[in-house]
C-alpha positions in Angstrom: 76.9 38.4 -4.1 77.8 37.9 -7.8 80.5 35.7 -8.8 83.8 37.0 -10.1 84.3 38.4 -13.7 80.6 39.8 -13.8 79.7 43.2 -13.4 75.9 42.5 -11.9 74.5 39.8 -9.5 72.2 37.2 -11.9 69.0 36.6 -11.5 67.5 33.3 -10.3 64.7 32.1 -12.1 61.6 31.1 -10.3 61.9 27.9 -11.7 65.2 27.1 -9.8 63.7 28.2 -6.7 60.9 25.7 -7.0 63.5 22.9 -7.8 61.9 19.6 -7.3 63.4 17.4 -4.0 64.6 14.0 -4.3 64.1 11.2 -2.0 67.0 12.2 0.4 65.9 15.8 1.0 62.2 14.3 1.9 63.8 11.6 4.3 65.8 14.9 5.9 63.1 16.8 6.8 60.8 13.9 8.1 64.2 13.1 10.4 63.7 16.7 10.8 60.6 17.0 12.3 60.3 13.5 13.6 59.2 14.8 16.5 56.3 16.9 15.6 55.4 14.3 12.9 55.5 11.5 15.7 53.5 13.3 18.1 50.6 14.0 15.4 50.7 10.7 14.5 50.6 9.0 18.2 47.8 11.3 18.4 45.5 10.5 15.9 46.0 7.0 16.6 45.3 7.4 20.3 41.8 9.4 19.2 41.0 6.1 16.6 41.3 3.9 19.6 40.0 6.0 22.4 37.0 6.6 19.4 36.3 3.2 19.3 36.0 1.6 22.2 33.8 4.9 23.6 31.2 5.0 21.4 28.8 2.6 21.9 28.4 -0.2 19.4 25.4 -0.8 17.3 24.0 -4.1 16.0 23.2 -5.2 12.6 20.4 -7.9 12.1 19.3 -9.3 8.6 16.9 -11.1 7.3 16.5 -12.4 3.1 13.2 -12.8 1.2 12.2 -14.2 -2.3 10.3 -12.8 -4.2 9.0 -14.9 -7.3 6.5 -13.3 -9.8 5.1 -14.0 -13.1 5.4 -10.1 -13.7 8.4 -8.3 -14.2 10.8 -9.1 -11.9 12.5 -5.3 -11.2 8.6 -4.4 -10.4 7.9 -7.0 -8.5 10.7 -6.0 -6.3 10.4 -2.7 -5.8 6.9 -2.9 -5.1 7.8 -5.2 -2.3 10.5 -2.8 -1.0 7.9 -0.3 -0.9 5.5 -2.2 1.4 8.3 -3.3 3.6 9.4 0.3 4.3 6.0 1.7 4.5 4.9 3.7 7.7 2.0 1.3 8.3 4.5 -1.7 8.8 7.0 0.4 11.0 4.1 1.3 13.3 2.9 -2.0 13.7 6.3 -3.0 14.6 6.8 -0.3 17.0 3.4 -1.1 18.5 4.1 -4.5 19.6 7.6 -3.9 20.2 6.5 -1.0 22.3 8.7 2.3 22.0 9.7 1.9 25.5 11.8 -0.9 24.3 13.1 -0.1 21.2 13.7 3.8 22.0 13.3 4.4 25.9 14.4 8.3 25.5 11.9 9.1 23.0 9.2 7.1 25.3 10.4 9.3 28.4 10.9 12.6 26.6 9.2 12.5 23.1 9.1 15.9 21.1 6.3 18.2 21.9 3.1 18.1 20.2 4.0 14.4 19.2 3.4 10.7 20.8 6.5 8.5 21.5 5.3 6.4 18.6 5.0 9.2 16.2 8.5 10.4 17.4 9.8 6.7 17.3 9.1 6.1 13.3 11.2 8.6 11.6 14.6 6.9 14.1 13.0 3.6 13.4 12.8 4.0 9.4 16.6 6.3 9.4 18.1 2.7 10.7 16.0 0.4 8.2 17.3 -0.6 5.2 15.4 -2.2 2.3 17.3 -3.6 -0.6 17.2 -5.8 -3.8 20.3 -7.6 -4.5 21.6 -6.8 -8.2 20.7 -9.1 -10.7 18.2 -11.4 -8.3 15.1 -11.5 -6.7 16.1 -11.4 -3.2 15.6 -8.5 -0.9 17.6 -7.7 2.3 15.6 -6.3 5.5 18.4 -4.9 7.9 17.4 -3.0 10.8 20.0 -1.3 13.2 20.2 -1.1 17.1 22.2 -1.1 20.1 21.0 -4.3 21.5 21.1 -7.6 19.1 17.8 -8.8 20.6 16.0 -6.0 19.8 17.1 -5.7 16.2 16.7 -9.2 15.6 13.3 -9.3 16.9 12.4 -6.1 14.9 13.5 -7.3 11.8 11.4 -10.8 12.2 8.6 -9.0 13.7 8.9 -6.3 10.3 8.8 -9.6 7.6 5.6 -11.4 9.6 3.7 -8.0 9.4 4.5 -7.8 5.8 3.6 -11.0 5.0 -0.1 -10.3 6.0 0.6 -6.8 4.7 1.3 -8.4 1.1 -1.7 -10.7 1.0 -4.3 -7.7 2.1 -2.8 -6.0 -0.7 -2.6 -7.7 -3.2 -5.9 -10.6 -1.8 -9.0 -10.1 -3.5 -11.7 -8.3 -1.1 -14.5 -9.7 -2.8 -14.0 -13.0 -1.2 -13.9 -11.2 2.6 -17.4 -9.7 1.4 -18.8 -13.1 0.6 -17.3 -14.8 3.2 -19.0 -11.6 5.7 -22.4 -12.5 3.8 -22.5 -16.2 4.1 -21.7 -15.8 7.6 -25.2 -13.3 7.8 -27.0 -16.3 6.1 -25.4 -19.2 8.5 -26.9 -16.7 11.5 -30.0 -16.4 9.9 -30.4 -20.7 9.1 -29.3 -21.7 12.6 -32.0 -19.1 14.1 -34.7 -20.5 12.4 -33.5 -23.8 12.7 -33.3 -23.4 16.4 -36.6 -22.1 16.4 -38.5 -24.4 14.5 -36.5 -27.0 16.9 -38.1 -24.7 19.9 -41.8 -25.1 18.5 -41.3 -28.8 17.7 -40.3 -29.5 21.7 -43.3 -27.2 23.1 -45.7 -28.3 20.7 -44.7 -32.1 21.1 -44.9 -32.2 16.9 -42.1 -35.0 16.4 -43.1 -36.3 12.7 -46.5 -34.2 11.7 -47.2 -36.5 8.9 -47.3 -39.7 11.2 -49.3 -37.8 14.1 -52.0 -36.6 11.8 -52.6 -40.2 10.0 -52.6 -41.2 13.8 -54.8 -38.3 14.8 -57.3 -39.0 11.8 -57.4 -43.1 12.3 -58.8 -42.7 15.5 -61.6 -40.2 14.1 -62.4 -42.9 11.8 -62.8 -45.8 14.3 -64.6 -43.5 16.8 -66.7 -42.8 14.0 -67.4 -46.0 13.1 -68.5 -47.6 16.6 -70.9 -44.3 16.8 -72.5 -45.1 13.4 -72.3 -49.0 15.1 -73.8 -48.0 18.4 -76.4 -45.7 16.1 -77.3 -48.9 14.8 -77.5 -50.9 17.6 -80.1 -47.9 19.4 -82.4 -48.2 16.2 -82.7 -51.9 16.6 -83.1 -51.4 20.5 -85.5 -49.3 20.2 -87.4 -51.3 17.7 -87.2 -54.1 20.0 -88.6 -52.2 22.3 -91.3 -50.9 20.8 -92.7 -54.8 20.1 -92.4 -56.0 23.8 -91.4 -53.9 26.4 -88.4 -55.6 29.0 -86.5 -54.3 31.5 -83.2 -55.4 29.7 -84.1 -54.0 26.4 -84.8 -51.0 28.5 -80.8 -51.0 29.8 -79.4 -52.1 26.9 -80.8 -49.1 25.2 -80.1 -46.8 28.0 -75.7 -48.2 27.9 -76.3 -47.6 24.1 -77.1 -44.0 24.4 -75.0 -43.9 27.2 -71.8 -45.0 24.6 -73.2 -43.1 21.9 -73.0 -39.6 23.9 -69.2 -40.8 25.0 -68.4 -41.8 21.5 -69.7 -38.5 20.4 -67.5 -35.9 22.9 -64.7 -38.3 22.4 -65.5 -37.3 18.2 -65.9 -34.1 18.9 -62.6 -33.5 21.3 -60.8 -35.6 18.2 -62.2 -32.7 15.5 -60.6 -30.1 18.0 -57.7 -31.9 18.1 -57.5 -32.5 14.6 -57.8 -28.6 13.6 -55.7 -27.7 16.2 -53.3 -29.9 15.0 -53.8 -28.8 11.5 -53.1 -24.7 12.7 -49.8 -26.0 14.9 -48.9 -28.0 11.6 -49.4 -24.8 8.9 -47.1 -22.9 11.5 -44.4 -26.1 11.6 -44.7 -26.3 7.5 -44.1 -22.1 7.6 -40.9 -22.5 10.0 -39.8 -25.4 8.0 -39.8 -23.6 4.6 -38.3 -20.4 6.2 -35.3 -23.0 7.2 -35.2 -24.6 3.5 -35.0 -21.0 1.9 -32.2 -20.0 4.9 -30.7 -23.1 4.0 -30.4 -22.6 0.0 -29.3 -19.3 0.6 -26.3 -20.3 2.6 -25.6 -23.2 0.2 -25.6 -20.9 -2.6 -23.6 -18.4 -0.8 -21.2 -20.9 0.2 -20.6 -22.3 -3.2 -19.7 -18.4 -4.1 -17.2 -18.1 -1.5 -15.8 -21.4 -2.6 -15.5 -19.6 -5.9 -13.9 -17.0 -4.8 -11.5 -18.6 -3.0 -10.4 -20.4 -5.7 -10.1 -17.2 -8.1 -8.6 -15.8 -5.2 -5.6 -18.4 -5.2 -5.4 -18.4 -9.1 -4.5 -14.4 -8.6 -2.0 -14.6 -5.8 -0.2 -17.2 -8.4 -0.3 -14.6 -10.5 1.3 -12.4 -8.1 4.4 -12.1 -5.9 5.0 -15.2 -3.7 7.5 -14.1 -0.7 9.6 -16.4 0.5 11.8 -16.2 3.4 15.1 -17.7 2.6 16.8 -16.1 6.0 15.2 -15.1 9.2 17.5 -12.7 11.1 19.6 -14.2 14.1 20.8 -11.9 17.0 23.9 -10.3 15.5 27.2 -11.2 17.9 29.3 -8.6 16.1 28.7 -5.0 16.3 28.8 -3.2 13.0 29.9 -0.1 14.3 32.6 0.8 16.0 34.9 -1.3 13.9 38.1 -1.3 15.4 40.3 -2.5 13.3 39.1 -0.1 10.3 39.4 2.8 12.8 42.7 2.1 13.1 43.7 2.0 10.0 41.7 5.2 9.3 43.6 7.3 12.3 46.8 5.9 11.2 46.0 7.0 7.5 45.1 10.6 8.8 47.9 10.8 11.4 50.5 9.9 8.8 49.1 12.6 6.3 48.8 15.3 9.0 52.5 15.0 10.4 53.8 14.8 6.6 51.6 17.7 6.2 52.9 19.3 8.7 56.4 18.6 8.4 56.8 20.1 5.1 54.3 23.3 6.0 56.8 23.9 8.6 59.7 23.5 6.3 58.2 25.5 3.5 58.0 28.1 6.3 61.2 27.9 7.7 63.7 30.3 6.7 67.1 27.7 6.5 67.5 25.2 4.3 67.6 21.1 6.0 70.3 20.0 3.4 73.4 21.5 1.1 71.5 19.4 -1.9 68.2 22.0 -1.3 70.4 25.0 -0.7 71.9 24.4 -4.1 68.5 23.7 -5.7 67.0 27.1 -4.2 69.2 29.3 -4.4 70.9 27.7 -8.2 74.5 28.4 -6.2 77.1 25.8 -5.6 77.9 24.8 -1.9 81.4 25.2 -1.2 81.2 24.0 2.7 79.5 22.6 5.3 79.8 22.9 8.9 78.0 20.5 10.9 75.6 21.8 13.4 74.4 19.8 16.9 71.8 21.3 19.2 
């Protein structure tokens, strides 16, 4: 339709027919499709809700460490983050926790051609989290589960087995080699003390030096009163020899009689003596296989002490882990958070039903208000009539 006096109907710009909408015209067509809008929205707020209190929650447990180093800090740290997450430390933790109680699905039905331990370390290390806080030396362990207990006890459980972790790697294995070879050389000192001990009781040997001064001062008197009883036959026998008596007779028979005793009794003492002496060179041999035993170990010993003390000098020199929080059972769940949910499916429902609204009124084929009739079509509205359904 062209308006009167012109010959041809004008043409409307495509910029008029994308005329910008004011306030009004927006309120319009969201009174417009209030309904659709309203449904949408009641909707994704019902699936926030019914969202969060179906899926199961999951607990968050957390536990802080220090680390101090006379190196540089940043290294110090991530080195430390490294050994924390390592797959030796989550296995050890799995092992004693046992994977029937941290993950019973994967204990019941692990994936083929792998143990429930090997299947439980990937899960166990996707809900770890290792982290330095910016700007310190702190590190946050955090381990996620679906029962508090568990993901406290995880968490502890993690730090203990790193703490050993740390000081195998970063001890000095030369003092567990000493320590291995003085305890060779305390073995060897106690056997050969207990078996010098052993030869001592069966051999009656008590304190050889006494024993043989004893052994030998009884040689010499026995060998004195047989050199005396010698004597005493000569002069018997002289006596005899000038007048013949039946006493001098049995004085000289009792000496000869005590001169054959004293001279088995001498000769059982020389037995005894070299006896003695053989049990004594075997005694002597024990007892400087104990003193060399016992040197060893005593030099050995003051190695290890050595060690140890180098040992401690270098840990200074390295991390020292503190903990400054152990983890307590979490009493809030993490995840679902219901409130945030909310929010969220309020946020998307609003969006959708706008969305919506003005898709269906960019498709529609009327116009909501006069004011967007003008504005489309650039022609002036000359009535109205008012329209109920």
């Amino acid at each position: 339709m062209s308006p009167p006096g012109s010959g041809e109907a004008k043409h409307v710009p495509p910029a008029q027919g994308r005329a910008s909408r004011g306030p009004r015209d927006f309120l319009t067509i969201l009174f417009k499709h209030r309904t659709r809008v309203s449904v949408i929205f009641l909707a994704a707020v019902l699936a926030a809700i019914l969202w969060s209190f179906l899926l199961p929650p999951t607990y968050e447990a957390t536990s802080s460490l220090m680390v101090k180093s006379s190196l540089n800090q940043e290294e110090a740290v991530n080195s430390e983050i490294r050994i924390l997450s390592s797959r030796a430390l989550i296995e050890k933790a799995l092992a004693t926790l046992k994977v029937e109680t941290v993950y019973p699905d994967l204990a019941r039905n692990p994936p083929s051609g792998m143990t429930p331990l090997q299947a439980a370390v990937p899960v166990f290390g996707k809900n770890l989290t290792v982290e330095g806080v910016r700007k310190s030396n702190v590190i946050e362990v955090s381990f996620r589960h679906k029962d508090p207990r568990v993901a406290a006890r995880a968490v502890n459980l993690l730090v203990d087995d790193y703490k050993e972790k740390h000081l195998q790697v970063f001890g000095d294995p030369q003092s567990s080699l000493l320590e291995r070879q003085l305890a060779d050389y305390e073995r060897k000192l106690m056997q050969s003390e207990s078996l010098m001990e052993a030869f001592k009781r069966e051999n009656r040997i008590f304190s050889p030096e006494e024993q043989r001064s004893l052994l030998l001062k009884r040689y010499q008197e026995e060998k004195l009163l047989a050199e005396t009883t010698r004597e005493e036959i000569r002069l018997a026998r002289e006596s005899l020899r000038e007048q013949e008596s039946a006493k001098t007779r049995a004085d000289l028979n009792s000496l000869n009689a005590r001169a054959a005793a004293l001279t088995k009794r001498s000769g059982t003492l020389e037995k005894e003596i070299r006896s003695f002496d053989l049990l004594d060179n075997e005694y002597q041999k024990l007892k400087r296989e104990v003193a060399s035993n016992e040197e060893k170990y005593r030099t050995w010993l003051q190695r290890v002490e050595e060690a140890r003390v180098s040992e401690e000098m270098n840990r200074k020199k390295t991390a020292d882990i503190r903990v400054i929080q152990a983890a307590d059972v979490p009493v809030k769940p993490i995840t679902p958070n219901k409130g945030w949910n909310l929010l969220l499916g309020m946020l998307l429902g609003a969006v959708a039903g706008l969305g919506v609204a003005f898709l269906s009124e960019s498709m529609s084929e009327s116009f909501s208000t006069p004011g967007i009739a003008e504005k489309q079509l650039a022609l002036p509205v000359l009535a109205t009539i008012p329209h109920r359904d």
